[in-house]
Steps between C-alpha positions, in 0.01 A plus 500: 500500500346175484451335094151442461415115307270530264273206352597335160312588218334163453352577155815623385680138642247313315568702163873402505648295236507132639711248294578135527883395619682141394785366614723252244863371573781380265612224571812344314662167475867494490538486092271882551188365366215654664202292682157523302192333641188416313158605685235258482220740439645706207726428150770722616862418661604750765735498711405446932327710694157670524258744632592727814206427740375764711762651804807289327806614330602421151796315645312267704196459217798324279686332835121378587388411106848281470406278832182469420552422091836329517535392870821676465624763830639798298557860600459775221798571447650891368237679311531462116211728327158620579281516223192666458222338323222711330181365552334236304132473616405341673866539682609884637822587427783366700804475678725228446800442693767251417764370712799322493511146630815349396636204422346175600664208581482188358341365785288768574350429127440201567323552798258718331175352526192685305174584651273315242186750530750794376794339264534186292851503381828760536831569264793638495523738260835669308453836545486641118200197491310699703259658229461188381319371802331783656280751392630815335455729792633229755792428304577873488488470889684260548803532240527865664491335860753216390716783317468758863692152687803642701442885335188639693114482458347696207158675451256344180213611375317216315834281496723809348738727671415878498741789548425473824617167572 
């Protein structure tokens, strides 16, 4: 007996929970001190990446946001953490994946080139200096991500590992 197809529920599609996706990458220098760049249009230190735009991976949003902000070619590398983000109007909550990018040469660094519409400057960054330089949640992100190298990716919520994770 032939399955019959039925129609979507469009209203019911339109009521599901719709949330924003980034895409960051660690990126080390061989003494382990982890790339932060400066955005041009905010007071914050992050580290690369950006926003997933629409029918692309988290994978290639960071891969993409690394050409494009550092003129570096990068894969993301193992999965460290994805965080989720409550919301913080006007943002939804969101998911926020960070991979692993390994260790950059020397000459890659200094091939890195910023774009000057998105950064103005970069550091490298010891790793227990990260809360110094980032904000609170970001630096909970990260240090987890940095601290998930060579062990497996971990769930956050808001920057801090759950039972789940």
């Amino acid at each position: 007996m032939a399955e019959t197809q039925t129609e979507p529920d469009l209203s019911y599609i339109a009521s599901v929970t719709r949330v924003r996706a980034a895409g960051g990458i660690v990126l080390r220098d061989e003494a382990g001190r982890v790339l932060v760049v400066h955005p041009t249009y905010k007071d914050a230190w992050e580290i690369p990446g950006g926003l997933v735009e629409p029918d692309e991976s988290p994978a290639h949003a960071c891969a993409r946001e690394v050409k494009e902000e550092l003129a570096l070619s990068v894969s993301a590398g193992p999965l460290l953490c994805v965080d989720w983000v409550p919301a913080s109007p006007p943002w939804d909550g969101g998911l926020m994946f960070v991979f692993d990018g390994g260790v950059l040469t020397a000459n890659q660094i200094a091939a890195i080139r910023l774009c000057p519409d998105e950064l103005d400057r970069f550091e490298f960054i010891e790793p227990e200096r990260l809360d110094e330089v980032l904000i609170p949640p970001m630096a909970r992100r990260v240090t987890a991500a940095v601290a998930a190298i060579g062990r497996g990716g971990v769930y956050l919520e808001d920057g801090v590992a759950t039972s789940n994770g």
